[in-house]
C-alpha beads as a LAMMPS data file, in Angstrom:
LAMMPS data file: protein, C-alpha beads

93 atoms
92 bonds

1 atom types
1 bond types

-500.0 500.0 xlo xhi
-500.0 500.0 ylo yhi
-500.0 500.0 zlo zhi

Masses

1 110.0

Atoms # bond

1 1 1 -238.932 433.948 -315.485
2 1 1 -241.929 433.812 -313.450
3 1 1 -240.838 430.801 -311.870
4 1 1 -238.030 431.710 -310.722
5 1 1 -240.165 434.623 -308.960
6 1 1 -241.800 432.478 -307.359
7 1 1 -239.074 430.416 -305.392
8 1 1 -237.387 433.890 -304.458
9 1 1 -240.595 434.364 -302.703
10 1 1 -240.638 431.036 -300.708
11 1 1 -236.821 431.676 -299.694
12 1 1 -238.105 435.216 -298.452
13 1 1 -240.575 433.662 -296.664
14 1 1 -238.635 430.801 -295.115
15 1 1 -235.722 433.424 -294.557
16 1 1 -238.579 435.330 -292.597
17 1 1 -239.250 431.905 -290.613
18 1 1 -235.967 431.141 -289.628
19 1 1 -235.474 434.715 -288.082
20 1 1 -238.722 434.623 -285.967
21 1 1 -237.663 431.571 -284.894
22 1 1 -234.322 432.274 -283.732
23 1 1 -235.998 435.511 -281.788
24 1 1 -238.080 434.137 -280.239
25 1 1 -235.063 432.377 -278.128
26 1 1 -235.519 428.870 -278.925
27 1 1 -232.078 428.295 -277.738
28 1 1 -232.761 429.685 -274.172
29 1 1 -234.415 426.558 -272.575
30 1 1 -231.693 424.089 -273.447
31 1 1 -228.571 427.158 -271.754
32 1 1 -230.130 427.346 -268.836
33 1 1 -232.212 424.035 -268.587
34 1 1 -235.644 425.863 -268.512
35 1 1 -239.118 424.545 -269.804
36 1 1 -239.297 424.657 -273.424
37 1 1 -243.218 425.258 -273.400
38 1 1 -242.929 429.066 -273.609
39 1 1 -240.365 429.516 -276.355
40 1 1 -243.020 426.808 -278.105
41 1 1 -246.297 429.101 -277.430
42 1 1 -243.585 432.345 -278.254
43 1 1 -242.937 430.591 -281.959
44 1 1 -247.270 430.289 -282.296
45 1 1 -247.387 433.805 -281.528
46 1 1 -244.738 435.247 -283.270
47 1 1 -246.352 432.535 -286.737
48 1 1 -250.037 434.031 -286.115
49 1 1 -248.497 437.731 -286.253
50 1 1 -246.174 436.758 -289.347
51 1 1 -249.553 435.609 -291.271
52 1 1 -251.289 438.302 -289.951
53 1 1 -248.381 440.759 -291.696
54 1 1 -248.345 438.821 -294.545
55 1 1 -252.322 439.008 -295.219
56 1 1 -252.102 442.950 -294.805
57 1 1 -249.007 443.040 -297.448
58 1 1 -251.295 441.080 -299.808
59 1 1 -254.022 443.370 -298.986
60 1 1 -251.432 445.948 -299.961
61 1 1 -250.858 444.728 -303.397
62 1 1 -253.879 442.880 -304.310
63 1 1 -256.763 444.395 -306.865
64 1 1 -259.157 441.662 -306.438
65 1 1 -259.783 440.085 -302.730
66 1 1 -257.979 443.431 -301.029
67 1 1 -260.843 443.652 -298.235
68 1 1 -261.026 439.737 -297.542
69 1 1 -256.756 439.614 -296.935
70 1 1 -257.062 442.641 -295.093
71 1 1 -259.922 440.866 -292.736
72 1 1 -257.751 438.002 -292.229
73 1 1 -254.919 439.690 -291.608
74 1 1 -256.006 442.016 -289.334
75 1 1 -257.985 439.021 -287.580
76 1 1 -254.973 436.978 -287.574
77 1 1 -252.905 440.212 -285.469
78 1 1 -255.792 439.892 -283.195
79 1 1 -255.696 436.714 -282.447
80 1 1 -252.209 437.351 -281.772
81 1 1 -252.117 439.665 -279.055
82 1 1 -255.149 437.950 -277.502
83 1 1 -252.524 434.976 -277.241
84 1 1 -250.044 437.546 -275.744
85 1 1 -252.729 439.133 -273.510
86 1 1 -253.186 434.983 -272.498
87 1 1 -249.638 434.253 -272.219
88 1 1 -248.964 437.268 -269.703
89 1 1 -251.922 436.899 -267.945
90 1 1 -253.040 440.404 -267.904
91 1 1 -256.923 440.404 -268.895
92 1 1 -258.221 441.849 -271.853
93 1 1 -260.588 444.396 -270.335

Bonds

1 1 1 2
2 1 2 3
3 1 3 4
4 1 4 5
5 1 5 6
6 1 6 7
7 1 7 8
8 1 8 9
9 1 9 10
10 1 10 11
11 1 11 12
12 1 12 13
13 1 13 14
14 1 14 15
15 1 15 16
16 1 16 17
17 1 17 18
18 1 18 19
19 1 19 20
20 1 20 21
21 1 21 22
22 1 22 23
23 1 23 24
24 1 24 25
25 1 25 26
26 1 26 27
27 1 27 28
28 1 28 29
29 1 29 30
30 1 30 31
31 1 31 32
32 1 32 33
33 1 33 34
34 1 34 35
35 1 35 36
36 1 36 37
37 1 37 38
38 1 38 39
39 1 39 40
40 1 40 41
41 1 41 42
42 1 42 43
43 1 43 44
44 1 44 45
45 1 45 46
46 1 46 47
47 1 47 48
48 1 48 49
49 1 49 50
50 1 50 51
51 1 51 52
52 1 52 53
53 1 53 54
54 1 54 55
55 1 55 56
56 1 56 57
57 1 57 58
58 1 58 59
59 1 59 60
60 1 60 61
61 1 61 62
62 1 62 63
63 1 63 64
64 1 64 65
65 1 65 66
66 1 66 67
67 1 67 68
68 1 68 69
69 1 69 70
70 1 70 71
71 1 71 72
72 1 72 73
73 1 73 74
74 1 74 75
75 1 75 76
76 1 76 77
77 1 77 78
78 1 78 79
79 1 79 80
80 1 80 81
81 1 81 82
82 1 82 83
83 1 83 84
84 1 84 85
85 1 85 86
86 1 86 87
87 1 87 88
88 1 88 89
89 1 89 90
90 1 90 91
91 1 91 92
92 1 92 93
């Protein structure tokens, strides 16, 4: 049984992938014949967050390393909007 627990988990998480993918308009360069570098640097963000989320949920429902996933994750959503801070070009302070 435990097995099978953990392949619903990957399809969750590759279900997850698939949406943030298709979100983050990967389609919209090739309709209207625009540069597919941001919808590649949108898909880094968008991963970084996902991890990020997915650290804090394991800090969630961990007993044992609760304060090092919740470190990670949080740096992870960090790092994230620094790269949307970058990407918009607004400074950070």
């Amino acid at each position: 049984m435990s097995k099978s627990v953990s392949i619903l988990t990957g399809v969750k998480y590759a279900y997850l992938t698939a949406i943030f993918a298709l979100l983050s308009s990967i389609l919209y360069p090739f309709v209207q014949g625009g540069s597919l570098d941001y919808s590649i640097y949108g898909i880094i963000v968008l991963f970084v967050g996902l991890a990020g989320g997915i650290m804090i949920y394991k800090a969630s429902t961990s007993d044992k390393k609760r304060g090092i996933y919740l470190g990670i994750g949080l740096g992870l959503v960090a790092v994230s909007l620094l790269f949307v801070l970058e990407l918009t070009g607004r400074p950070l302070f």
